[in-house]
C-alpha positions in Angstrom: 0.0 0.0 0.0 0.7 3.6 -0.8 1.4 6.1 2.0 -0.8 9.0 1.6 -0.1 12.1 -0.3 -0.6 15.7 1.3 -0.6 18.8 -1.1 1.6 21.8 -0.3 -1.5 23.9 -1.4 -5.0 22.9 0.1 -6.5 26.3 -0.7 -6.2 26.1 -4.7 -9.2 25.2 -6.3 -7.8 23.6 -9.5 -4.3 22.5 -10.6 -4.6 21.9 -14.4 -1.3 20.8 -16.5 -2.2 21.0 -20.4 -0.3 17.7 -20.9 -0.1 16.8 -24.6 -0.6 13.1 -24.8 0.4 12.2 -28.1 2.6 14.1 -31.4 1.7 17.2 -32.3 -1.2 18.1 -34.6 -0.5 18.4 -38.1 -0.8 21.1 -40.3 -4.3 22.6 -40.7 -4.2 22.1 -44.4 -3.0 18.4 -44.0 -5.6 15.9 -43.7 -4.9 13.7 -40.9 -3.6 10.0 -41.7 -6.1 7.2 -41.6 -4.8 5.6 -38.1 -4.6 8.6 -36.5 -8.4 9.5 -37.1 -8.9 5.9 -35.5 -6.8 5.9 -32.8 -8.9 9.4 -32.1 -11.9 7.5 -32.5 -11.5 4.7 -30.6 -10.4 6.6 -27.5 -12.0 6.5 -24.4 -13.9 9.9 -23.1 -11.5 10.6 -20.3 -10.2 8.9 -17.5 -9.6 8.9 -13.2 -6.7 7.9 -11.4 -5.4 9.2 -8.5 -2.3 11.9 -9.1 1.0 10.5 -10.3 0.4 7.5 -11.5 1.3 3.9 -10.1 -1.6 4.0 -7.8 -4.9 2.2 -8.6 -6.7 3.6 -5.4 -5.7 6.1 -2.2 -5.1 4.7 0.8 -5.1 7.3 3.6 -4.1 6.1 7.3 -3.9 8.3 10.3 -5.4 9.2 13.7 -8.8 10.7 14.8 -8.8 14.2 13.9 -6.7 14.1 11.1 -7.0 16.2 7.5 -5.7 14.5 4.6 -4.8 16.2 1.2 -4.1 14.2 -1.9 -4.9 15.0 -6.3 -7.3 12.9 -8.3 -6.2 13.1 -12.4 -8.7 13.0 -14.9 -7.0 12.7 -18.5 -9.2 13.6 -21.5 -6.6 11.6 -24.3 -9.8 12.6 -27.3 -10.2 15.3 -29.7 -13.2 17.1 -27.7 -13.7 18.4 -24.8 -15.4 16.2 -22.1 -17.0 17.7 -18.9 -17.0 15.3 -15.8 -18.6 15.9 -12.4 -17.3 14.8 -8.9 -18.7 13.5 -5.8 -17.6 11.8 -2.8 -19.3 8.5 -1.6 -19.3 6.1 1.1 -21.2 5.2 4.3 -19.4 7.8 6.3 -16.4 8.9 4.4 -18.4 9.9 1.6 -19.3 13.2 3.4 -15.3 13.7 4.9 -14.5 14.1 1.3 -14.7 17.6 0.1 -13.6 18.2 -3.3 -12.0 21.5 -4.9 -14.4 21.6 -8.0 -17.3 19.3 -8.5 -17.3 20.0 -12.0 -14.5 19.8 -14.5 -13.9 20.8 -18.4 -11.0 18.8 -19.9 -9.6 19.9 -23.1 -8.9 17.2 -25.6 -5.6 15.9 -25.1 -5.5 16.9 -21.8 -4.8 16.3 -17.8 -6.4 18.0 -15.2 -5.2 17.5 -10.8 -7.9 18.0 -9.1 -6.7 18.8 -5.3 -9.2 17.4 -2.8 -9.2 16.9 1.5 -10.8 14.3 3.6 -10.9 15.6 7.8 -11.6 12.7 9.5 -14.3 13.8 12.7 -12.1 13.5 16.6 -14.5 11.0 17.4 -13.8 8.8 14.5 -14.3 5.2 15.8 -10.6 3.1 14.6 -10.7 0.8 11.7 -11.4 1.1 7.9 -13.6 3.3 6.8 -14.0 3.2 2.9 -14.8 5.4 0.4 -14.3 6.8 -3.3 -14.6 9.4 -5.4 -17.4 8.9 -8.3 -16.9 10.4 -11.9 -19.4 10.8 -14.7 -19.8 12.4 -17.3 -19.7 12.3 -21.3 -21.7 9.0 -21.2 -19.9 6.8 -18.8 -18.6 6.8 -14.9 -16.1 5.5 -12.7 -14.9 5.1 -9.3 -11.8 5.9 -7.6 -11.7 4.2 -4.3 -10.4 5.8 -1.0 -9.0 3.0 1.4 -9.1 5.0 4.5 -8.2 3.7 7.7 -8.3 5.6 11.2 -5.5 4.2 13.8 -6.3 2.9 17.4 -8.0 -0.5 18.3 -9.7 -2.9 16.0 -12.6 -4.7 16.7 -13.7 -7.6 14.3 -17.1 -8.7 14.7 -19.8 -10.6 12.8 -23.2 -11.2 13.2 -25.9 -13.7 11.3 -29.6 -12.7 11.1 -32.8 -13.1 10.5 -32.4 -16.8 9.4 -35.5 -18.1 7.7 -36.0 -21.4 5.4 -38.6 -21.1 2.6 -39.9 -23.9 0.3 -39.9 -23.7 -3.6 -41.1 -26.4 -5.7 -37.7 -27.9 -6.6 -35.9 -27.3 -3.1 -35.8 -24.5 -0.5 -34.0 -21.2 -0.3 -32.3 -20.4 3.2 -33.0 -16.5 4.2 -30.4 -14.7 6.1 -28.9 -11.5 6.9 -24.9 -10.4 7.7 -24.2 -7.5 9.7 -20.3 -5.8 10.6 -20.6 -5.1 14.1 -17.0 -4.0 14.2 -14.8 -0.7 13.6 -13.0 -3.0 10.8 -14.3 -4.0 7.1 -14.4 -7.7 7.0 -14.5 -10.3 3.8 -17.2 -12.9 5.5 -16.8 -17.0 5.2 -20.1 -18.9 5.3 -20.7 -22.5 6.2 -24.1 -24.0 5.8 -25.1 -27.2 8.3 -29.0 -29.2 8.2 -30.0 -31.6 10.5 -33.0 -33.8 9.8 -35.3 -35.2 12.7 -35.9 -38.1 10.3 -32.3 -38.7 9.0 -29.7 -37.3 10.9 -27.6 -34.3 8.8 -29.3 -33.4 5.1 -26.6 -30.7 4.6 -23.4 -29.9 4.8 -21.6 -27.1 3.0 -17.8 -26.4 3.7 -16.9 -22.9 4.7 -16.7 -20.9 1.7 -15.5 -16.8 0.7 -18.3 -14.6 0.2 -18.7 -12.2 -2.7 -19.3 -9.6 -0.1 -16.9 -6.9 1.2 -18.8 -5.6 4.8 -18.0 -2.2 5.6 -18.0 -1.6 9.6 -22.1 -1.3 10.6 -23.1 -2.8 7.1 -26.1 -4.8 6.6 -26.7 -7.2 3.2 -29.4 -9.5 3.1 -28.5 -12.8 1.3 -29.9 -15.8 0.2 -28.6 -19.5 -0.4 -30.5 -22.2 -3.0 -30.9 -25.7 -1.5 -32.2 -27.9 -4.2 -33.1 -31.5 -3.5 -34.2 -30.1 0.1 -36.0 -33.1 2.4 -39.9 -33.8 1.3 -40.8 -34.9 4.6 -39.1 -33.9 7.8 -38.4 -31.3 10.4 -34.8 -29.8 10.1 -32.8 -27.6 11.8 -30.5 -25.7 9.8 -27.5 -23.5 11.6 -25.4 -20.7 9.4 -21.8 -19.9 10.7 -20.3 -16.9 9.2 -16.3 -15.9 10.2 -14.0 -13.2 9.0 -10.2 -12.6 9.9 -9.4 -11.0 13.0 -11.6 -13.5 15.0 -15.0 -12.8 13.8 -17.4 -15.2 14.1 -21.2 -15.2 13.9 -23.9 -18.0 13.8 -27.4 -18.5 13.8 -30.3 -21.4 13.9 -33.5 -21.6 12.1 -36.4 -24.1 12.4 -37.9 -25.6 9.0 -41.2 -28.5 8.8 -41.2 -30.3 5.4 -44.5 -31.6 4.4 -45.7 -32.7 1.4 -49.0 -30.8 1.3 -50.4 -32.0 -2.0 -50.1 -35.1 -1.2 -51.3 -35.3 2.6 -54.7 -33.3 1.0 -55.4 -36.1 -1.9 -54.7 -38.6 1.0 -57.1 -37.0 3.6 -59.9 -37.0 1.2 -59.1 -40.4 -0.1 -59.6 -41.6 3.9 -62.6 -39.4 4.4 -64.0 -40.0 1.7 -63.3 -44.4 2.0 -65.5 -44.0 5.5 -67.9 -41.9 4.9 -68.7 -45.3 2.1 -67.9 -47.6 5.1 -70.4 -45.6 7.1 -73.2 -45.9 4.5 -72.5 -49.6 3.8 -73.4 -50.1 7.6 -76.6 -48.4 7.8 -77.5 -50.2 4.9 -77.3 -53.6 6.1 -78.5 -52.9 9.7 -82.0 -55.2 10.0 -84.9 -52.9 10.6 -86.4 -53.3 14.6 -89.4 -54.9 15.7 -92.0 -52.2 16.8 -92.0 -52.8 20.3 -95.4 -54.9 22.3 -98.3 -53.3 23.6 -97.3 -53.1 27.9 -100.0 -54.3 30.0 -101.7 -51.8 32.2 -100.6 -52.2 36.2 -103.5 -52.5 39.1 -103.1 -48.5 40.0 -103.1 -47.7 36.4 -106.8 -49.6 35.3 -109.9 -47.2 35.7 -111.7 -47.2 39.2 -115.0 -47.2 37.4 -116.4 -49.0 34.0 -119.8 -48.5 32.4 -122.5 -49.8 34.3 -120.4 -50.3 37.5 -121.2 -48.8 40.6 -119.5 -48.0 43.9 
């Protein structure tokens, strides 16, 4: 890595060098050779690089508190002028970045040094803190990124979220979420465990590099396909997540397998096979005798007939 760069001048606004890129242009009343007009052609708008050359990003490294000066180059190498616009960006170093023009017009064949400063706040919590500088203009844009890095202790830590299992017609698709809960950007390493009620471990996947670069407080939701996932069973699937500096992060999740189309078609096949077995019965139940007349008991006869006296 680089050390950082500090400019003698942090007041000027624009340090511009009309840099000729190629041979001079020919005569005016010269028509200009065949691969010149296609070199012309087929040369990019304009380009951004940090100042001097060498560097493919800046890396800035320094205490809480600190002001850092450094040049971004933007080279036009066309025939035309080409107008690109500058911003900072980043979760929090985006806004530390303050540039000495936001707008720029490059003459053809033509570098401009942009000076620019990033104060990093006193209560800057240590550990990386990245950032760039976004260009666009003349139909296209690019980033130069700014590897910043505030001294003091480190703290690597990784958490798993939100861990949720969700069927799909071929499979199921494990839900999760990874969160930085350090002061230091961390590459994550997943590993992926299921464990069947039914049949002991389903799935095993070996620790593996995520492509996922955390900065510190960052949040990405992910996802992971499990194809030939169990038809019939209650797993329990666990996610372990670890990054250098002793970061380590896991979580559990509950899933029930059930084939539902088929546990419907055989409910109302059963239902169905006794509410026949139920008619079957009635219908060869014998019909009851009607019960015989009772015979009236002595308190129950009439005290008095016709023609009786007492």
């Amino acid at each position: 890595m680089h050390p950082p760069r500090r400019a003698r001048h942090a007041g000027r606004l624009l340090a511009a060098a009309a840099v000729l890129l190629g041979a001079a242009a020919p005569a005016p009343a010269a028509a200009p050779s065949a691969p010149f007009a296609a070199a012309a052609e087929d040369a990019p708008g304009w380009t951004a690089a940090p100042s001097g050359g060498g560097r493919p990003y800046f890396y800035l490294e320094g205490v809480a508190g600190t002001v850092f000066e450094d040049r971004l180059a933007l080279t036009n190498p066309g025939g035309e002028a080409r107008t690109v616009r500058l911003r900072g960006t980043g979760d929090d170093s985006g806004s530390w970045i303050a540039l000495a023009e936001t707008e720029v017009r490059i003459p053809p064949r033509t570098r401009a040094e942009v000076p620019f400063t990033v104060t990093v706040p006193a209560g800057a919590a240590p550990g990386d803190h990245p950032g760039a500088i976004a260009a666009s203009g003349a139909g296209r844009s690019a980033d130069v990124p700014v590897h910043l890095r505030v001294s003091g202790p480190t703290l690597a830590a990784l958490t798993v979220e939100d861990v949720t299992v969700d069927e799909r017609g071929d499979g199921a698709v494990i839900r999760y979420a990874l969160v930085n809960r350090g002061n230091t950007a961390l590459v994550p390493r997943l590993a992926v465990r299921a464990e069947g009620l039914l049949g002991g471990e389903v799935l095993r996947r070996a620790p593996r590099t995520l492509p996922q670069r955390l900065a510190p407080g960052q949040r990405v939701e992910r996802t992971e396909p499990w194809p030939g996932a169990p038809v019939l069973d209650t797993v329990e699937v666990r996610l372990t997540a670890t990054a250098a500096g002793g970061a380590r992060g896991e979580a559990t999740a509950s899933a029930a397998f059930v084939p539902w189309t088929a546990v419907t078609v055989t409910t109302l096949l059963v239902l169905g096979a006794a509410a026949g077995a139920v008619r079957r019965v009635r219908r060869r139940k014998p019909p009851q005798p009607a019960p015989a007349p009772r015979e009236a008991t002595p308190h129950e006869r009439p005290l008095a007939q016709s023609g009786a006296t007492t």
